[in-house]
C-alpha positions in Angstrom: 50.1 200.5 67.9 52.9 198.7 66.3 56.9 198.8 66.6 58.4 200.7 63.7 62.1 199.1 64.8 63.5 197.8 61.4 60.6 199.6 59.4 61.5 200.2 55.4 59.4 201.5 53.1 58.6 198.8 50.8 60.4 198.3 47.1 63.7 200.4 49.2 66.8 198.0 47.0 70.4 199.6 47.8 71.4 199.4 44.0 75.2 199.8 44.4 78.2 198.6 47.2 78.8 202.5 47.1 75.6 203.5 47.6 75.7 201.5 51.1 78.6 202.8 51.9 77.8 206.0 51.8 74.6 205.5 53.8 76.9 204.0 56.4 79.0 207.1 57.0 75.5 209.3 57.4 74.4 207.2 59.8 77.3 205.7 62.3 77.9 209.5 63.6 74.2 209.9 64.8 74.7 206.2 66.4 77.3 207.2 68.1 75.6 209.6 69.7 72.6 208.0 70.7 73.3 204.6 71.7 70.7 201.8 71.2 68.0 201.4 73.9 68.5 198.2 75.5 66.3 194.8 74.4 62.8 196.4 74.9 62.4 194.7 78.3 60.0 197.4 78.9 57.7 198.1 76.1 54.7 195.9 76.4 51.5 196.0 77.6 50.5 196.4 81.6 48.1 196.9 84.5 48.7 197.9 87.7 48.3 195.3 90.4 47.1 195.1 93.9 49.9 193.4 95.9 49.3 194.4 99.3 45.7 192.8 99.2 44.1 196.5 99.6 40.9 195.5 97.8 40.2 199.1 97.0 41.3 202.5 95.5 41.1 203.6 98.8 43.1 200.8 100.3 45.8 201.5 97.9 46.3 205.2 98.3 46.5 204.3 102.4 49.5 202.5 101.6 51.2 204.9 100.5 53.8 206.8 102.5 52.9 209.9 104.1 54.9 213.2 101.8 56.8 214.9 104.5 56.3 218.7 103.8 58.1 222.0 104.6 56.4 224.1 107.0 55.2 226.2 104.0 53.9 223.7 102.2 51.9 221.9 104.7 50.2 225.0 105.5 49.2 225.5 101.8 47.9 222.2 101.7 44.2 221.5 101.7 41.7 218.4 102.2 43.1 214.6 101.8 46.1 216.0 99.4 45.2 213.5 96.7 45.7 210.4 98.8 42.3 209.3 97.9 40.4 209.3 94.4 37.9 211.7 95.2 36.2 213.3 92.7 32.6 211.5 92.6 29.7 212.2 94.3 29.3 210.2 98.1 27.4 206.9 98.4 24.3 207.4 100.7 25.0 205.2 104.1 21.9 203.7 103.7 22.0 200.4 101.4 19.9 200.9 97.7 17.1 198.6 97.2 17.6 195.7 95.6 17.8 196.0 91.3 18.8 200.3 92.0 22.2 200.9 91.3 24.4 203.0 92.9 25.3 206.3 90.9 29.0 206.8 91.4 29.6 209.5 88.9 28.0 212.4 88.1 29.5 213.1 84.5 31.4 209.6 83.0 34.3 210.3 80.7 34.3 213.9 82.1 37.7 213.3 84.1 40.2 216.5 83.2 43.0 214.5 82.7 41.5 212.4 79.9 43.2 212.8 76.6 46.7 214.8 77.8 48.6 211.6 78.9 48.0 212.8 82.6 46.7 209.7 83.6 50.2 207.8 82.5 51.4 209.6 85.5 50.3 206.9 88.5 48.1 205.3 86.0 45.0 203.7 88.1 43.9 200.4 86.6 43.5 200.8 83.2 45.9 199.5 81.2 49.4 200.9 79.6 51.1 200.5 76.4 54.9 201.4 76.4 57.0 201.8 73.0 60.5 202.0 73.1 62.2 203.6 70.2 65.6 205.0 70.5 65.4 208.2 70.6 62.0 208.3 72.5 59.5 206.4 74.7 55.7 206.5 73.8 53.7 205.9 77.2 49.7 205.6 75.4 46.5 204.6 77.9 42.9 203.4 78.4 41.4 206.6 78.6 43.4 208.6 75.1 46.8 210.7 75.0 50.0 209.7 75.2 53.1 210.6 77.2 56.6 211.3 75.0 59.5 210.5 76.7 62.8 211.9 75.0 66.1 210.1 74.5 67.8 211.8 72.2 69.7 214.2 75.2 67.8 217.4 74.9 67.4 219.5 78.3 64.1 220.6 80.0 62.8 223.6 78.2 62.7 226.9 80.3 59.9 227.2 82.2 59.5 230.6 81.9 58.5 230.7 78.6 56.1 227.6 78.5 52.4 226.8 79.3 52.2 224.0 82.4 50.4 220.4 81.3 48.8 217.5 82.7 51.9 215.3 81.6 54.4 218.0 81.5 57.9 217.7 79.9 59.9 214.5 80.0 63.2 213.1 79.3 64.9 210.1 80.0 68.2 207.7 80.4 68.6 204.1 80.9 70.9 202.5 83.7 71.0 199.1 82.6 67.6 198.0 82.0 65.7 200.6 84.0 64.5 203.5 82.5 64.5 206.4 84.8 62.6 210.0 83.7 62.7 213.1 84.8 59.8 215.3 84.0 59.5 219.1 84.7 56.4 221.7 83.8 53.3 219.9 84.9 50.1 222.1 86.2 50.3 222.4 90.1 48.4 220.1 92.0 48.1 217.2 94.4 50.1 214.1 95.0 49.8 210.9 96.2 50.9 210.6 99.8 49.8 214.4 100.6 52.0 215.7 98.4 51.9 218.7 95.9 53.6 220.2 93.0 54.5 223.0 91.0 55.9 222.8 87.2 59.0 224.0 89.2 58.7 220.3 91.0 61.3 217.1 89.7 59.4 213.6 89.3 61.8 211.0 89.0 60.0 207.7 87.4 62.1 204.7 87.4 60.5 201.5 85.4 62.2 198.5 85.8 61.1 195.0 84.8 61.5 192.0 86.7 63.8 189.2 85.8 61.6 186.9 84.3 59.9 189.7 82.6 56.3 189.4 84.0 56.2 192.6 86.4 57.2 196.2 86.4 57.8 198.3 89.4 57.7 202.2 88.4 59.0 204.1 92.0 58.0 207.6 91.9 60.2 210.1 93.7 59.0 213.9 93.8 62.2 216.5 94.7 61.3 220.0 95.8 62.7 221.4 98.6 60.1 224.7 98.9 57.7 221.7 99.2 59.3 218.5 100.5 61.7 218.4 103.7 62.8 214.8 102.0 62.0 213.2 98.4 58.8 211.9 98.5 59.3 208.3 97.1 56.4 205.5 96.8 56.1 202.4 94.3 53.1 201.0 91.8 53.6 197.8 90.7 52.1 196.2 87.4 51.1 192.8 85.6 52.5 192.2 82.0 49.5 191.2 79.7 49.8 188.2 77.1 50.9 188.8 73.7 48.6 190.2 71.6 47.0 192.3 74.3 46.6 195.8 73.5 45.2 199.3 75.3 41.6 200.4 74.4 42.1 204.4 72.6 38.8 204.7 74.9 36.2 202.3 76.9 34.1 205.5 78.5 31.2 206.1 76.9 29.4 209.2 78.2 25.8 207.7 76.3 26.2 204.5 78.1 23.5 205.1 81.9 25.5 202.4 83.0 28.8 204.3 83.4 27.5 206.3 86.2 26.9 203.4 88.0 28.6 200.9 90.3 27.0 197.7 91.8 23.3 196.6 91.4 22.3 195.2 94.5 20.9 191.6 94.1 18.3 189.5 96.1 19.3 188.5 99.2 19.0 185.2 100.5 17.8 184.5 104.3 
């Protein structure tokens, strides 16, 4: 993926002063009204990091605060509540003889969210590609789809009329350097923490980058008060990668046995 800021097609020559200046009065109106993004602090490549020494999935999703849910909605809510991965089939207690592998998924590259730009929503740790245009914010990952993020100040679309997805409906503002979104309309489901959501349900997304520009910090808050007795607010946190870095469109490969596998025990020594 490459930037298209300052992008011309090639052979464009303004032939005349007048020509210019016409251009100019076309263009400072619609400038006006969408003021430059700041200086791309954000767009970039990332991965999300383990700072709290979990050492695990697992470890990481324990971290996270507990959601604190209405009555209601706790007594809707089912199993772990997504504060887990889940998903795969359970490891026998009983250690694999040495050279078998352990078969950790049933079906590789069959996750649902694959494709949709669901997985830019608490991405796991594959990596991230942010653009930054100004009138939008392209949010592409590891496993396919992307994520648009609008600037350009249109509202949420009514909900009534449209079709829930995996990455729902997003706009966005920035307050100084941070970007903060507000998406709407995403399929009902679970959330980290023990939370849940409806495509009625606000997450708020704030990405800001650190000083020195090597970390990001995205702090999710989820607002729904037939769900939620209080916002339900947690924090990822995420490595820049060198320059000329750059997100895989896809590294599953369903044909590959080894996908389905984790570790391959090796001799032991006594």
């Amino acid at each position: 993926m490459t930037s298209l800021t300052g992008w011309r097609p090639e052979g464009f020559v303004a032939r005349s002063g007048l020509l210019l200046a016409f251009t100019a009065l076309l263009v400072t109106p619609a400038l006006a009204q969408n003021p430059a993004t700041p200086d791309r602090h954000i767009e970039g490549h990332w991965v999300r990091k383990d700072v709290g020494g979990a050492g695990s999935f697992g470890g990481l999703a324990a971290q996270i605060p507990a959601a604190v849910l209405t009555p209601e909605a706790a007594a809707r809510a089912t199993g772990g509540g997504g504060r887990g991965r889940g998903g795969g089939p359970q490891v026998s207690a009983t250690p694999n003889a040495v050279g078998v592998p352990y078969i950790v998924v049933e079906r590789p590259c069959a996750n649902a969210g694959r494709g949709n730009g669901a997985l830019m929503i608490n991405p796991d740790s594959a990596g991230i590609h942010i653009i930054e245009h100004r009138d939008e914010v392209i949010l592409a990952g590891e496993r396919g789809g992307v994520r648009h993020i609008y600037l350009d100040g249109r509202p949420h679309p009514n909900l009534a009329g449209r079709v829930p997805t995996s990455a729902g409906h997003s706009t966005a503002t920035y307050e100084g350097n941070a970007l903060i979104i507000d998406t709407v309309g995403l399929v009902a489901g679970a959330v980290p923490g023990g939370g849940a959501r409806t495509p009625e349900t606000h997450l708020i997304e704030r990405l800001e980058v650190a000083p020195d520009g090597k970390t990001m910090t995205i702090t999710y808050t989820w607002q729904d008060p037939k769900i939620y007795q209080k916002p339900h607010t947690y924090s990822y946190f995420f490595d820049r990668q060198p320059p000329g870095s750059y997100a895989f469109e896809d590294w599953c490969d369903a044909g590959d046995p080894i996908e389905k596998q984790s570790i391959v025990p090796p001799p032991q020594r006594r």
